[in-house]
N, C-alpha and C positions, 0 to 999 in steps of 0.2 A: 477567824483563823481556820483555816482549812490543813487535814491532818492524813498523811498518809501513812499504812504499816508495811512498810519493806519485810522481807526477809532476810536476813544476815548469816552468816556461820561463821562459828566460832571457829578458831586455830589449835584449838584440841584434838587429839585423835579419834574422837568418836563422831565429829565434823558434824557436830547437835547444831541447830538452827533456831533463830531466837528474834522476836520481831523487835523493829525499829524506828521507831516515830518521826518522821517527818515532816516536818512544819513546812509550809507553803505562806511566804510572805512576799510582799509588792514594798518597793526602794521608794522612799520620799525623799526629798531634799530637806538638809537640815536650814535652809534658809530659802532667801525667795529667789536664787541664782537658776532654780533647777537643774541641780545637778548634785550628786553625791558621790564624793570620793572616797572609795574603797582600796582594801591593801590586798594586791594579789600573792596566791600563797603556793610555792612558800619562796618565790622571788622577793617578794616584799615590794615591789614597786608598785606605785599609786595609781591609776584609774580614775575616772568619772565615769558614773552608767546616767539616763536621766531617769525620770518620776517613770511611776508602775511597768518598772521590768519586774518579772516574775522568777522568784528563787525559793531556793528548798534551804531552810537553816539545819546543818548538821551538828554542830558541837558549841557549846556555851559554857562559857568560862570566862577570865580574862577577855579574852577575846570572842566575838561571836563567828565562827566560821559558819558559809552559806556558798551552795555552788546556783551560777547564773543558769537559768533553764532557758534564755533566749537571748539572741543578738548577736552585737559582734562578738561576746567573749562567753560565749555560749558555752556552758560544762564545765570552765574555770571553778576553779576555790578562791573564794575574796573572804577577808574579813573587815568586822571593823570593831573601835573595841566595844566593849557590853553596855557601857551607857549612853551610846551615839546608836547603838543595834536596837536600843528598846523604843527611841523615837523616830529611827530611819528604817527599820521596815518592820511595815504594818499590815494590817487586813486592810484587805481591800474589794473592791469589784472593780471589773472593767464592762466599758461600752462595750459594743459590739463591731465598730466601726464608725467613725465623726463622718460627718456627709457635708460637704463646702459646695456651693455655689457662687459663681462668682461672675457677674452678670455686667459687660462693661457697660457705659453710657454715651461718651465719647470725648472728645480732648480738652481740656481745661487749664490753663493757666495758672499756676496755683503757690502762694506765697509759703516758704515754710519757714517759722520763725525759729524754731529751734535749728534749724539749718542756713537760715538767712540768705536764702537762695529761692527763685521763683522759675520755676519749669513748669514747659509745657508736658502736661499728663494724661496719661487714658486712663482715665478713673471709672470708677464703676462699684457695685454693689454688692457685700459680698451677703449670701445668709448661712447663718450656722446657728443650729440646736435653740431655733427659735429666733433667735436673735438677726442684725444688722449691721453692718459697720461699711466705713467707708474705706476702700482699696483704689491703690493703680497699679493698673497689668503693664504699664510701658513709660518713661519719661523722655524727654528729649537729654542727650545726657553729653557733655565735652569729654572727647579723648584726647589725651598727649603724643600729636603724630611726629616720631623720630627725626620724619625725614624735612620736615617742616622746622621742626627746634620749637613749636606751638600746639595748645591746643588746637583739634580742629574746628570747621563750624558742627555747630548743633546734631546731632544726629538719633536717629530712635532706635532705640534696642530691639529685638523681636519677642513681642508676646508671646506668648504658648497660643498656639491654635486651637480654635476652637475642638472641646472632647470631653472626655474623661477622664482622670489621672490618677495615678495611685500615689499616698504620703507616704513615705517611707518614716521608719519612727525616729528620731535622734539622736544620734552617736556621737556626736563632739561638739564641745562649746565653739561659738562662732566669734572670731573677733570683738571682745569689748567695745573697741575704738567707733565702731561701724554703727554702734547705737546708744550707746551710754551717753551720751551729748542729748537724748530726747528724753533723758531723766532730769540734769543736771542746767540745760540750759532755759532762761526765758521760752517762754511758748513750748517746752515741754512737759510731760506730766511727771510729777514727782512721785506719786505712784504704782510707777510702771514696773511691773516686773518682769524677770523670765527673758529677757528682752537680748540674751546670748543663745538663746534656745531658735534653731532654724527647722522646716521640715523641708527636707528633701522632695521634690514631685518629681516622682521615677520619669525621665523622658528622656530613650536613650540618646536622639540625635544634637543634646548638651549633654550629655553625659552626667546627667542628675544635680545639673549646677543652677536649674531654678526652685525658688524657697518659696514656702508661705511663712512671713516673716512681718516683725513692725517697720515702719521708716515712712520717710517720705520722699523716697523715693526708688522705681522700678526700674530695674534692667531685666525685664520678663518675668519677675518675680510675681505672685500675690500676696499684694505688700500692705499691711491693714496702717492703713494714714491713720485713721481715727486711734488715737495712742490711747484714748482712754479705753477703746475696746480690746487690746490686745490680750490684756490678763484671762477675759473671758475666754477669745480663743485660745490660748494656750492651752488652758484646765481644759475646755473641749478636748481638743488635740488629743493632751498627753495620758487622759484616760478611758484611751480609745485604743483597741487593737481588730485589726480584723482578716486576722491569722493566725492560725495554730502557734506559728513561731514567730509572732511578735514584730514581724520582721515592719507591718504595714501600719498608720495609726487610721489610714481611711479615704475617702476618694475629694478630690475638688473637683467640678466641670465650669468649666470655661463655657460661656454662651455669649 
């Protein structure tokens, strides 16, 4: 627990000054969704922040008030009540920055049973914090063309070009729909978690619309096929920052 003493003055006329302890705690999920819903104050409306954002707890009582020290809701007052405060933020550390490589190999054909669909894929290798798993940076993917009343034929998304890319950290849960079938279905891992949790890779000519995410399948995303690896990346991931303001969780390079 990391502990800060403010200075404070009091609303007396002699305007006496009197310190004030500040606790520094990091957000966990009370489950394996990653994400924690908090009440913001004194609107009262509900929020999701994800795992190891950093805040300062002010007031305990009933309720635990704590203002966010980074992200989108940065400065805000959240609470949540006092025996959900005592297992959802905790001490913590953080990395310094997660470091993704991600190394393609080249196009593969490739069955996915929890999807029951077989595309052609640019797979390739991803490493993180020691570790390996299997990714594709591109699939052959059908659109619905208007003007046709038909999918059209086959076509391939655009991978990220080859560089170095910065993760931005996560701000909103992503579509259930889009991955909860590779928990729940044959040839998925029942295991899986985390698995509404996307990270943004800052690139602005999509407009920050490619992920490092699980699935099997990419539309320029880097996309960990290997579902049994994805928990580990996550936990990588999400306690990692590597900026002052929280804003990054670390880089992936494309090769």
């Amino acid at each position: 627990m990391n502990q800060v003493i403010a200075r404070a003055r009091t609303n007396t006329t002699t305007d006496s000054v009197y310190p004030v302890v500040v606790t520094t705690k990091y957000t966990k999920s009370p489950d394996m969704s990653g994400w924690l819903k908090v009440q913001r104050e004194p609107s009262g409306k509900k929020v999701y922040l994800p795992e190891f954002v950093k805040v300062s707890v002010i007031k305990e009582g009933t309720r635990t008030h704590f203002i966010i020290l980074e992200g989108e809701y940065k400065g805000e007052t959240v609470s949540l009540k006092s025996e959900n405060a005592a297992k959802c933020l905790v001490s913590a550390s953080r990395g310094s920055g997660a470091k993704l490589i991600a190394k393609a190999k080249g196009r593969e054909r490739l069955y996915s049973k929890p999807k029951d669909e077989t595309l052609n894929q640019l797979i390739g290798t991803l490493n993180f914090n020691g570790q390996t798993a299997m990714v594709t940076l591109d699939s052959d993917v059908m659109f619905h063309d208007p003007r046709l009343g038909r999918l059209s034929k086959p076509v391939h998304s655009k991978p990220l070009p080859k560089g170095i890319y910065k993760i931005l950290t996560p701000q909103h849960a992503h579509d259930a729909e889009s991955t909860e079938f590779y928990v729940t279905e044959p040839g998925g891992n029942p295991d899986l978690k985390y698995h509404t949790v996307w990270f943004a890779i800052e690139y602005a000519p999509t407009e920050n619309t490619n992920f490092v995410h699980v699935g099997n399948l990419s539309e320029g995303c880097v996309t960990v096929y290997d579902l049994t690896k994805w928990n580990d990346v996550y936990r990588y991931l999400i306690s990692n920052r590597s900026d002052k303001e929280g804003k990054y969780v670390g880089t992936v390079t494309i090769e």
